[in-house]
Structures are given as C-alpha cells and as structure tokens.
DSSP file (Angstrom, degrees, kcal/mol; ACC not computed):
  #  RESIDUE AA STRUCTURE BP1 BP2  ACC     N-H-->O    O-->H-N    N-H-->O    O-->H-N    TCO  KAPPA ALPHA  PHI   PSI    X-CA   Y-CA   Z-CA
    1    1 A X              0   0    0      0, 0.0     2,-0.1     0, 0.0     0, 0.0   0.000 360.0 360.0 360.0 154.2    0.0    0.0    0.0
    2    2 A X        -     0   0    0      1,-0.1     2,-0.3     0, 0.0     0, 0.0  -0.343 360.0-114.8 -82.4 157.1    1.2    3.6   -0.9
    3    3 A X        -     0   0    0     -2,-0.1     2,-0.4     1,-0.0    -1,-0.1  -0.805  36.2-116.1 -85.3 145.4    2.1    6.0    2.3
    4    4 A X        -     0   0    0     -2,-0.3    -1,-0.0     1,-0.1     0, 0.0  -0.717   7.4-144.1 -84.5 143.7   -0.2    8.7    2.3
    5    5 A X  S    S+     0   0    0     -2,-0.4     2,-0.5     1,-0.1    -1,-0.1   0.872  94.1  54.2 -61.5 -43.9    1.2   12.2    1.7
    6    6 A X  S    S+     0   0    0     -3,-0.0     2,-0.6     2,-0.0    -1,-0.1  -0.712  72.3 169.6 -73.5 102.9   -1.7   13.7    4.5
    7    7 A X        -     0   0    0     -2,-0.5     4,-0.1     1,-0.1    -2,-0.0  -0.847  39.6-142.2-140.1 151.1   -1.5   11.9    7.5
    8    8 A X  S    S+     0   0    0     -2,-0.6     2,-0.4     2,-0.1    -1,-0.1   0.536  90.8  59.5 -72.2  22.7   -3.2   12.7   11.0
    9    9 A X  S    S-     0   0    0      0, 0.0     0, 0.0     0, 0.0     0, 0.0  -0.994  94.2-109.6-142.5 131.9    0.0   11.5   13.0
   10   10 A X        -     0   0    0     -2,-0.4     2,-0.3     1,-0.1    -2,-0.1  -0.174  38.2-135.1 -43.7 122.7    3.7   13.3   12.6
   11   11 A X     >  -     0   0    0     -4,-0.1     4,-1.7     1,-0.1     5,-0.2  -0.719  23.9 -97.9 -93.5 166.7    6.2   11.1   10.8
   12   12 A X  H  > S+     0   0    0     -2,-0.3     4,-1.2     1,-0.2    -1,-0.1   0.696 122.1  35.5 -21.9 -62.4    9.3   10.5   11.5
   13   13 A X  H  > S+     0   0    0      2,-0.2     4,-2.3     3,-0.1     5,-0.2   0.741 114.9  61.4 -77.6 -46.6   11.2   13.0    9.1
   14   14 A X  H  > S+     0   0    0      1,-0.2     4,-0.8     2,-0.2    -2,-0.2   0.907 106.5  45.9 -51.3 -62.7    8.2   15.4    9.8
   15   15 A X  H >X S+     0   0    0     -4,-1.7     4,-2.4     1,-0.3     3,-1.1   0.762 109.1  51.5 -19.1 -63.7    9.3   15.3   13.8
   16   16 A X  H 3X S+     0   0    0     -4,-1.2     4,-2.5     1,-0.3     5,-0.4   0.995 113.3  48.7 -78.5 -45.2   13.0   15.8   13.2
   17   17 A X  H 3X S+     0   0    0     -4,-2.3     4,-1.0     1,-0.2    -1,-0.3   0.883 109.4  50.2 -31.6 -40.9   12.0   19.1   10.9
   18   18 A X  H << S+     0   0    0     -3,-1.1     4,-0.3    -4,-0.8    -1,-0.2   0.839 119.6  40.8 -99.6 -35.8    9.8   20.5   13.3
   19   19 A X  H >< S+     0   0    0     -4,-2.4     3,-3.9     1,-0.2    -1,-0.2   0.970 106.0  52.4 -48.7 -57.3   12.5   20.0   15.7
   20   20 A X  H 3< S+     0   0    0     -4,-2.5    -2,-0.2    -5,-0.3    -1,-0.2   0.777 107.5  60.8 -76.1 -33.0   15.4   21.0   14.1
   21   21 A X  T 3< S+     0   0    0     -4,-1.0     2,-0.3    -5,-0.4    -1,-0.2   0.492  91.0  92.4 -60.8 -17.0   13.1   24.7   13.2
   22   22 A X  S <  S-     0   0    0     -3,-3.9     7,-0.1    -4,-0.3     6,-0.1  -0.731  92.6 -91.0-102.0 143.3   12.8   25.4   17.2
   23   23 A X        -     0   0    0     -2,-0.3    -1,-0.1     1,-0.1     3,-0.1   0.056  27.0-165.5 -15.6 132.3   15.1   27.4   19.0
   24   24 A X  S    S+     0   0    0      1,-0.2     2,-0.3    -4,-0.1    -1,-0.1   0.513  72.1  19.1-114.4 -21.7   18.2   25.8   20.6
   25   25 A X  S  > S-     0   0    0     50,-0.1     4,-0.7     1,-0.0    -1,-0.2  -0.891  78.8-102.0-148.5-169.4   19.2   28.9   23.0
   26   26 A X  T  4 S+     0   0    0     -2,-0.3    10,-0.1     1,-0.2    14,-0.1   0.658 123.0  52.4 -98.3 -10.4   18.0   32.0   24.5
   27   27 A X  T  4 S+     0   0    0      1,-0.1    -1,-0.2     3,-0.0     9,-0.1   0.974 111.2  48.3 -85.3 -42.5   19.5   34.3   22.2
   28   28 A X  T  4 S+     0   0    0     -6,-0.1    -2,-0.2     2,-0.1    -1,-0.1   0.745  95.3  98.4 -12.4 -43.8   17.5   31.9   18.8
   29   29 A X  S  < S-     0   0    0     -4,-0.7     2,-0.4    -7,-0.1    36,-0.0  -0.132  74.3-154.8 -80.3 128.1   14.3   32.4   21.3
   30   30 A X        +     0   0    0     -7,-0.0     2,-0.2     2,-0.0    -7,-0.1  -1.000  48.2   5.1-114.7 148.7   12.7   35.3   19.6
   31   31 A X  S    S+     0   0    0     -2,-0.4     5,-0.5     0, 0.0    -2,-0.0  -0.481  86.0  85.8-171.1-116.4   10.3   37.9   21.4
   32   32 A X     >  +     0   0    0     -2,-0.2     4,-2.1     1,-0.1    -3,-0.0   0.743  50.1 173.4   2.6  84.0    9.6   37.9   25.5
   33   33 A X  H  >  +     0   0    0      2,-0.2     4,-2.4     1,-0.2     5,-0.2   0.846  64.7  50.8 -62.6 -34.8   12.3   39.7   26.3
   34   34 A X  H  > S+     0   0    0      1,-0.2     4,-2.7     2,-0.2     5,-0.3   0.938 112.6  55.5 -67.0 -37.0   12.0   40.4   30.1
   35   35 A X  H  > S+     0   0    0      1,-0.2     4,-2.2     2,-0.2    -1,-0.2   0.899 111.1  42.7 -41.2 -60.4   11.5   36.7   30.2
   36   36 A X  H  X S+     0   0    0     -4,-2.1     4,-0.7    -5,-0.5    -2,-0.2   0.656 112.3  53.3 -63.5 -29.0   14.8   36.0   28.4
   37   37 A X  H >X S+     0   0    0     -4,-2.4     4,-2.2     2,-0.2     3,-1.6   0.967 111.9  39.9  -8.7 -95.6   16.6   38.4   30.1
   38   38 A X  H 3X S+     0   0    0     -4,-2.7     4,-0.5     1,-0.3     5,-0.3   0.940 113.8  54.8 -59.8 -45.5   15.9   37.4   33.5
   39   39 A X  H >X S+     0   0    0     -4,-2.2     4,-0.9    -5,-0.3     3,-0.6   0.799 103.3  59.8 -39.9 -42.7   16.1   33.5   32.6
   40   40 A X  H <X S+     0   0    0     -3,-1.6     4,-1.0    -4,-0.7    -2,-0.2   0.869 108.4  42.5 -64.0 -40.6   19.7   34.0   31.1
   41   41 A X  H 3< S+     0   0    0     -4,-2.2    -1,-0.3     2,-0.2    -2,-0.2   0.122 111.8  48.4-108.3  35.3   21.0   35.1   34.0
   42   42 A X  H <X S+     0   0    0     -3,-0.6     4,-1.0    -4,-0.5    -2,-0.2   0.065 117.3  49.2 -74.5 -18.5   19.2   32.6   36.5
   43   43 A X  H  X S+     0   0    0     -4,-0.9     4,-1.4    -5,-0.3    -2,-0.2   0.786 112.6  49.1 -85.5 -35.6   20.6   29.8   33.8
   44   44 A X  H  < S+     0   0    0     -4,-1.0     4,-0.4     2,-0.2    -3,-0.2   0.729 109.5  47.8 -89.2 -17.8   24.0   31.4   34.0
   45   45 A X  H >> S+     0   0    0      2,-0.2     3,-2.1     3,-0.1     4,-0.9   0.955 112.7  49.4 -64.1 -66.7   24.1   31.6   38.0
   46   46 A X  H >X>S+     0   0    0     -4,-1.0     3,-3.4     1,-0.3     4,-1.4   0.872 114.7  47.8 -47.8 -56.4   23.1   27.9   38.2
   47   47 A X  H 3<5S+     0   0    0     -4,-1.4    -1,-0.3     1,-0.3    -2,-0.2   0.790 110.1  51.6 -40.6 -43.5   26.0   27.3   35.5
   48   48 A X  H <45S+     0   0    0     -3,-2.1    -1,-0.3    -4,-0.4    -2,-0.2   0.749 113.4  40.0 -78.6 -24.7   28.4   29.3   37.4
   49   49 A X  H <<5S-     0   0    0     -3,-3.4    -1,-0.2    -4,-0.9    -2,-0.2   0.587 116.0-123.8-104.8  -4.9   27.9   27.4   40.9
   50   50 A X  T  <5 +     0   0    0     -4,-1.4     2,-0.5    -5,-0.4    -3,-0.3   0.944  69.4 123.6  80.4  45.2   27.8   24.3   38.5
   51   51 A X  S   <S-     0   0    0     -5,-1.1    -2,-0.4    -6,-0.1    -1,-0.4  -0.996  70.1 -96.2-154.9 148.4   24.6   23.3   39.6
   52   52 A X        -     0   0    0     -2,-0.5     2,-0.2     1,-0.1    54,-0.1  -0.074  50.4 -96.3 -85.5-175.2   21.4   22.6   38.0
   53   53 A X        -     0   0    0     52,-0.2     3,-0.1     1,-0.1    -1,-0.1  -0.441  38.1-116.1 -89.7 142.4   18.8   25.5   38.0
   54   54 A X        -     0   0    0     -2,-0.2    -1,-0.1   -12,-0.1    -8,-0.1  -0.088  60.3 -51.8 -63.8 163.5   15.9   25.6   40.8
   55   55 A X        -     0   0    0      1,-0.1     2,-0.4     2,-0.0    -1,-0.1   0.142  53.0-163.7 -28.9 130.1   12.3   25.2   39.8
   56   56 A X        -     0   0    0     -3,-0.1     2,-1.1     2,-0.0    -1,-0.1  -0.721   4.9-158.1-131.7  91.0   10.9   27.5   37.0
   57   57 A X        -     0   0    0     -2,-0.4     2,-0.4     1,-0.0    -2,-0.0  -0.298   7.8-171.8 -67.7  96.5    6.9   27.9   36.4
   58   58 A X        +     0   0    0     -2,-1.1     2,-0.3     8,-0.0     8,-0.1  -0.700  16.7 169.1 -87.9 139.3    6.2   29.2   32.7
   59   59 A X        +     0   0    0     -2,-0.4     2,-0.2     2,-0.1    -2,-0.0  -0.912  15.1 109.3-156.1 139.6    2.1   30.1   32.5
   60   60 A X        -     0   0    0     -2,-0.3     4,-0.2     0, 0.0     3,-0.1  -0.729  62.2 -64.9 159.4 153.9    0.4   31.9   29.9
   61   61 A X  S    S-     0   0    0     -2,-0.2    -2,-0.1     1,-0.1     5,-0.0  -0.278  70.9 -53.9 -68.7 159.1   -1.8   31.5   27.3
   62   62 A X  S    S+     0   0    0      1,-0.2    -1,-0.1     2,-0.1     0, 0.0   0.239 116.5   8.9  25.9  79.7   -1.6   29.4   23.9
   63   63 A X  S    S+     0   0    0     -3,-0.1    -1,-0.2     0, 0.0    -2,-0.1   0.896  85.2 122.0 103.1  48.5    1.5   30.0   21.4
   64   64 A X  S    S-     0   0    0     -4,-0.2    -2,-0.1   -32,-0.0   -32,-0.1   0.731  88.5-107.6-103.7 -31.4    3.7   32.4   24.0
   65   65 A X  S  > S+     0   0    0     -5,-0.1     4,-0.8     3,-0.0     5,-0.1   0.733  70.7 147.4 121.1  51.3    6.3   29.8   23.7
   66   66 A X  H  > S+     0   0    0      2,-0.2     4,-1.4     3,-0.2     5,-0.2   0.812  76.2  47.2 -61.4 -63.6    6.3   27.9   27.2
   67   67 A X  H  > S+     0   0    0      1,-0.2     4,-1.7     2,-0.1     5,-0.4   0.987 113.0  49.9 -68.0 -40.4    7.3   24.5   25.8
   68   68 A X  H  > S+     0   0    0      2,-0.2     4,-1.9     3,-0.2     3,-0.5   0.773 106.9  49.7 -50.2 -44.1   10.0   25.9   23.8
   69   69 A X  H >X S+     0   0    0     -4,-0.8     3,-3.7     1,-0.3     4,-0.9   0.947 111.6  57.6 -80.5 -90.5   11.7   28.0   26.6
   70   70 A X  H 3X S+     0   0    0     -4,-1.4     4,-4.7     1,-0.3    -1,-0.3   0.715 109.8  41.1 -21.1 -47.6   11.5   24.6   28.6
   71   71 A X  H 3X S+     0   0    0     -4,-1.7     4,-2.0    -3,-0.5    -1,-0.3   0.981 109.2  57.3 -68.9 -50.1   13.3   23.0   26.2
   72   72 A X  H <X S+     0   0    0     -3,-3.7     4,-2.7    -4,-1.9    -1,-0.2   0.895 107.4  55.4 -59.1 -35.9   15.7   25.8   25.7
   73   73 A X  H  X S+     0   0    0     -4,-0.9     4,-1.5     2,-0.2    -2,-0.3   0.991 102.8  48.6 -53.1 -58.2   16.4   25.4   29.2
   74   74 A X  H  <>S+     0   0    0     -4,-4.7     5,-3.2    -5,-0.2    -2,-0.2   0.832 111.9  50.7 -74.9 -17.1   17.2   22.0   29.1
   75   75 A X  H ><5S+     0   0    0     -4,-2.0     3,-2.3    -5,-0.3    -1,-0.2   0.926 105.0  61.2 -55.9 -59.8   19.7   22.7   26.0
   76   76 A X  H 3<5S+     0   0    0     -4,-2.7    -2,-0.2     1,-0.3    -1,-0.1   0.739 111.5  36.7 -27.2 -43.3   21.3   25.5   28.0
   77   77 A X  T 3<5S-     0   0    0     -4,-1.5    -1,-0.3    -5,-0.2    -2,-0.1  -0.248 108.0-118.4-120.2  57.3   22.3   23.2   30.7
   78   78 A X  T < 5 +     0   0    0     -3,-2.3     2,-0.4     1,-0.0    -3,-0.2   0.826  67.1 139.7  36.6  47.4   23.0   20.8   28.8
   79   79 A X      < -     0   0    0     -5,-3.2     2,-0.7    -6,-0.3    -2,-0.2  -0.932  58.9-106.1-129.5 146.6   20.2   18.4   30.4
   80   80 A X        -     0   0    0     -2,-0.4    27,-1.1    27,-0.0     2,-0.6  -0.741  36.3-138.9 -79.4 109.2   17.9   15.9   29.0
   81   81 A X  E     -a  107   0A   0     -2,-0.7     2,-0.5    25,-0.2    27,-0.2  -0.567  12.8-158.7 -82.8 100.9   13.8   17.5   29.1
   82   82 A X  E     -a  108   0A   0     25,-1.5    27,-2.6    -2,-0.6     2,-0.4  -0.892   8.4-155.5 -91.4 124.4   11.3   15.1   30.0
   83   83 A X  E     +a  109   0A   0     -2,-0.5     2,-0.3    25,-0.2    27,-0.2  -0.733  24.7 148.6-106.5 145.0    7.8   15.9   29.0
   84   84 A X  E     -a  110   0A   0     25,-2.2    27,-1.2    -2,-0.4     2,-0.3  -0.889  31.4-133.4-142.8 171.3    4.6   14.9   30.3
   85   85 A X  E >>  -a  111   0A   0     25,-0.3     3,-2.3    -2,-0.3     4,-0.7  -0.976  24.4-119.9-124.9 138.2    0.9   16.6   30.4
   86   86 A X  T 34 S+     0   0    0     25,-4.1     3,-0.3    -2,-0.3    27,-0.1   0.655 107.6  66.7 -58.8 -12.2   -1.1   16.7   33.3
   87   87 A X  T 34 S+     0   0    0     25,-0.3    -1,-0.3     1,-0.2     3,-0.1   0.117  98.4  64.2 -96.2  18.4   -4.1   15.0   32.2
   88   88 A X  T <4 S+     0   0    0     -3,-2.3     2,-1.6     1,-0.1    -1,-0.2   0.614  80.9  84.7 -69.6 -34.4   -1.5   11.9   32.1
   89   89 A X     <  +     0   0    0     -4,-0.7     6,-0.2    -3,-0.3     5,-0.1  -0.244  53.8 131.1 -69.5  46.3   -1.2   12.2   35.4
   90   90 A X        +     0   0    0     -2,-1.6     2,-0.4    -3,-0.1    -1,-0.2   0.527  60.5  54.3 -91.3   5.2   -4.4   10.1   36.6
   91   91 A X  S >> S-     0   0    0     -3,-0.2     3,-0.9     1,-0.1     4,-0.7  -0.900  86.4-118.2-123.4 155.3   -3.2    8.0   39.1
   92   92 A X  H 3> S+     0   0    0     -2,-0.4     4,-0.5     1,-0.3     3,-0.3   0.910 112.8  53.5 -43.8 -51.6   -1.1    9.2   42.4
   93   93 A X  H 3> S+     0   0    0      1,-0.2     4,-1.6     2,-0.2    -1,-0.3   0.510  82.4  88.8 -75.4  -3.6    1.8    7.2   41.4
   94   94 A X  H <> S+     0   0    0     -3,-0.9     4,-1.3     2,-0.2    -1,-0.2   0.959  91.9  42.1 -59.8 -45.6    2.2    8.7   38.0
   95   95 A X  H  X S+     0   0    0     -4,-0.7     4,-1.2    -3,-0.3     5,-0.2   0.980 112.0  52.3 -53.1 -62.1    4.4   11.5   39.0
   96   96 A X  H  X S+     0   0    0     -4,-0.5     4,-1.6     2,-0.2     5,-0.2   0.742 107.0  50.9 -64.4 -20.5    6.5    9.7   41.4
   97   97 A X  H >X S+     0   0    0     -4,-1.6     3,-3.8     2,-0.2     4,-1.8   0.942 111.3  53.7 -56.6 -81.3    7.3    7.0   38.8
   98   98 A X  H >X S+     0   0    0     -4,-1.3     3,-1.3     1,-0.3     4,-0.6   0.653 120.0  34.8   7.9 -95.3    8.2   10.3   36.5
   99   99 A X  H 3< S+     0   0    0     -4,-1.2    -1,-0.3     1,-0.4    -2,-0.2   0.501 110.6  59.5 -47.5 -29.8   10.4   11.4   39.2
  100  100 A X  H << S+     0   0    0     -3,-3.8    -1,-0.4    -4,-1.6    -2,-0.3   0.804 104.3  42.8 -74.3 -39.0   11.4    8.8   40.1
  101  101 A X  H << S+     0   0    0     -4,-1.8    -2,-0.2    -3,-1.3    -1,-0.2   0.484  94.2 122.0 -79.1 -11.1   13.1    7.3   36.6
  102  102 A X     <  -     0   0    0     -4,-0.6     2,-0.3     4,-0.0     6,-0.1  -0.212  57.6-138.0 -75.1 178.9   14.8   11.5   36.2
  103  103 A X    >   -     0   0    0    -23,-0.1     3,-1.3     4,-0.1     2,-0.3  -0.791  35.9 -73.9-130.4 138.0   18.4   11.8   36.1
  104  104 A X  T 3  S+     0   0    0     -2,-0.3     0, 0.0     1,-0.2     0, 0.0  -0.627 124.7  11.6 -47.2 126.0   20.5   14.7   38.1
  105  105 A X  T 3  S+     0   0    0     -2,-0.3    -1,-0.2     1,-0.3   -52,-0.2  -0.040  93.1 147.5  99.3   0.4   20.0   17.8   36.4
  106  106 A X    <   -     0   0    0     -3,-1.3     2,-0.3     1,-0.1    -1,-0.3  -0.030  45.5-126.2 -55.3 143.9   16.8   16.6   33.9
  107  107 A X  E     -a   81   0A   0    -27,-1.1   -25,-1.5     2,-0.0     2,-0.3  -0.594  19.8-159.3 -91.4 153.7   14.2   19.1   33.0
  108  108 A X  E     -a   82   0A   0     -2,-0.3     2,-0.8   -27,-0.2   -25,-0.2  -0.929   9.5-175.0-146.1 114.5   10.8   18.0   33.7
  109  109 A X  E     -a   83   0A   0    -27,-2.6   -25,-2.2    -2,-0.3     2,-0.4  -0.977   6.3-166.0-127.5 114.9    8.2   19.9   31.8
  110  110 A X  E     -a   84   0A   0     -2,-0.8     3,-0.4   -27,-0.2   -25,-0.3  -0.987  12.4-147.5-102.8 143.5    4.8   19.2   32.6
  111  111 A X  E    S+a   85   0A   0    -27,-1.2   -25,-4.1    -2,-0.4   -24,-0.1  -0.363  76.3   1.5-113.2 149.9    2.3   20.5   30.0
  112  112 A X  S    S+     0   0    0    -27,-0.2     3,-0.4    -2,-0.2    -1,-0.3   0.745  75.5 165.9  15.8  69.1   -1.2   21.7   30.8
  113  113 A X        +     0   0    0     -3,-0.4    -1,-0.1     1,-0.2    -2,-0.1   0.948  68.8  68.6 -59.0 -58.0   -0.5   20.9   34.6
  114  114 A X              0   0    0      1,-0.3    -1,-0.2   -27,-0.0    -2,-0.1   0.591 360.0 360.0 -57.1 -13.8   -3.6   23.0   35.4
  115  115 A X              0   0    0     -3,-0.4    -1,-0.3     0, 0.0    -2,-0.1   0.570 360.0 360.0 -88.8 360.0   -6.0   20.0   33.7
C-alpha cells in the first residue's frame, strides 16, 4: 500500500523538521524579552555554581512559547527534558514514577499541569 502524503500523526522525518526549526538557545528564542533576560541570568548563575537551575513555572496563554523556553532550558544546561501533560497524570503514582526514573539535572516539563 502507498504512504499517504496527508497523515493525522507526525512522521518520522516530519518530527526531526519540526525540531530541528525550534530554538536551541535564549539568544535563537525570539520575542519575550524580560522573560529572556531574566532567565539567562538565572541559567547562568546555576551554570556558574555548576549546579542545575531551581524550579521555574512558565504560565500563559496558547503559542507564548512555554514548551519551547522549557526545552531551551534544558539545552542551556546541557540536560535531558522530560515531557509529560497533566491529564496523564491520573493515578497518584504517575508523578513519582516520573520522578522517580529523572536523572540529576533533567528538566521536567509538565504541559497543561492546570488539567
């Protein structure tokens, strides 16, 4: 059978595009400046004392660029970003598993925590 050219799930090749198109550091990150700003130098402190960076809550509506900045954090310190979304989270243990399996210094981005 042929692949279709329209398909409702990302391929492979699509994925690494859509990747390879997002920001990789804070100066790449375009607009929220005060954000980047103040983020550069809380990523560069942590850096400085060699240790990774304390808890960071991104919130806003739609398309501000939340998961990217997560991600650009974890590129900044060199650290692996684990995603989840909160309506994954249905059982008690789902988080601590999560947490449990992270790495020193791993990003943990959860996505639409608030659901």
């Amino acid at each position: 059978m042929d692949e279709r050219i329209i398909a409702p799930e990302l391929q492979e090749q699509e994925q690494r595009f859509e990747l390879s198109l997002r920001p990789k550091t804070l100066t790449e990150f375009i607009g929220q400046p005060k954000v980047k700003d103040n983020l550069g130098i809380f990523l560069e402190a942590a850096k400085g004392r060699g240790e990774a960076c304390e808890h960071v809550l991104l919130y806003g509506p739609p398309g501000l660029g939340k998961t990217t900045l997560a991600h650009v954090i974890g590129m900044e310190m060199a650290a692996n970003v684990r995603v989840t979304s909160g309506p994954a989270l249905e059982r008690v243990g789902d988080l601590a598993a999560i947490l449990t399996n992270l790495e020193d210094g791993d990003v943990l981005f959860i996505d639409e925590i608030h659901r």
